[in-house]
N, C-alpha and C positions, 0 to 999 in steps of 0.2 A: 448682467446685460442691462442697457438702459431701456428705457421706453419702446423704442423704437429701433433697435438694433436689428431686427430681421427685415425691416424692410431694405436697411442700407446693407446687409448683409445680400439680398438677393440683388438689387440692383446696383450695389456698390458707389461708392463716391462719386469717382469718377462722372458715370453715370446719371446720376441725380445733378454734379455740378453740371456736364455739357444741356438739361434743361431747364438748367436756373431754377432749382428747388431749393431749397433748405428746409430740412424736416425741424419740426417743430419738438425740442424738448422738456417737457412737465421739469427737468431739474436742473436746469440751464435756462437763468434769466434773460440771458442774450436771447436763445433761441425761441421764447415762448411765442408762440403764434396770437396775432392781435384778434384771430376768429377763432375763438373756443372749440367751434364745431369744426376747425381742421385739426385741431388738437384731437379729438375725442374719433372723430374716421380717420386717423393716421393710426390711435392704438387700436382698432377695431382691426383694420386694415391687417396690421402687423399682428395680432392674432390669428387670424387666417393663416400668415405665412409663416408664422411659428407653427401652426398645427402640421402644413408643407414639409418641413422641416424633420419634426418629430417622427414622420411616418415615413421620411426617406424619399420622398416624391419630387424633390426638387430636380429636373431634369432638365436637360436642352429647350425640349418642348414647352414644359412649363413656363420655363425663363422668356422664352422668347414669345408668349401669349402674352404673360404678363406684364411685360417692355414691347408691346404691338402699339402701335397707333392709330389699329381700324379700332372704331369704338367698341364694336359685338366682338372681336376676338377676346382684348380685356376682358369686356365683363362674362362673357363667358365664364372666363378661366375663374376668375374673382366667386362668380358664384356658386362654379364648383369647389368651392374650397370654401365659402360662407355655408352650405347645407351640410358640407363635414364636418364642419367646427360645431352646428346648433346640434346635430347628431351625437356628435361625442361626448359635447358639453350636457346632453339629456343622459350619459352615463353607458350609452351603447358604445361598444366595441364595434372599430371599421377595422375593414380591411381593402387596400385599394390595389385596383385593376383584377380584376379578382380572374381567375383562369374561365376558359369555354364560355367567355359570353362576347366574343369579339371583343374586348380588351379596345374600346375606341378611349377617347381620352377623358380624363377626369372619373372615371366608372370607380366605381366600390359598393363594398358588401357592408348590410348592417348587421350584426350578432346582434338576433336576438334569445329569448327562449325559446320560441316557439320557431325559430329557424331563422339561414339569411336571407337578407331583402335586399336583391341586387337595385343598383342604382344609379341612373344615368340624368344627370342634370339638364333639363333645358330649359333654356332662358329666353321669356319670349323678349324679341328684341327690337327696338322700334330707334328707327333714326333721330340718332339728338337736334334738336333745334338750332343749338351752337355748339360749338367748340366742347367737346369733353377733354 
């Protein structure tokens, strides 16, 4: 897979084309982006949705959080899935939705040793100034 293949993998061509994006890729001169730093939050990005991915979570729901256009519904979804990825990436075992805790959205267990640490994300969220 290239750099950024889960991100068009979730939202598809199509998709990305009806909002005038072109994802930016590190191995495609054409495509490299003239801002570094859409370069570098594109593979971040697409980490997250690779971890999505691997854990089988990609769902209606999520799809349709993460293709929202209210701004807090996004990043909601976004940073449920940035605390999985720093969790997992620290060497803990998740497990998500985990059963008996109202199953609301985003929700997962940490394994640890000393037991799991259920976990519900929230994001405080504050009206963006312009346009996200």
């Amino acid at each position: 897979m290239n750099n950024i293949d889960n991100i068009t993998r979730l939202y598809g061509e199509q998709y990305l084309s009806t909002l005038g994006l072109r994802l930016s890729r590190m191995d495609d001169s054409e495509g490299v982006a003239t801002d570094e730093g859409a370069v570098i939050r594109q593979l971040e990005f697409d980490k997250y949705i690779q971890l999505a991915y691997r854990h089988s979570i990609v769902d209606d729901d999520l799809q349709k959080r993460l293709k929202n256009n209210q701004w807090d519904v996004f990043f909601q979804a976004r940073n449920e899935l940035i605390a999985a990825y720093v969790m997992e990436s620290m060497g803990h075992p998740l497990t998500f939705n985990p059963k008996g805790q109202g199953n609301t959205k985003g929700e997962f267990s940490i394994h640890t040793e000393a037991g799991d640490i259920f976990t519900e994300v929230k994001s405080p969220i504050r009206k963006p100034v312009n346009r996200v």
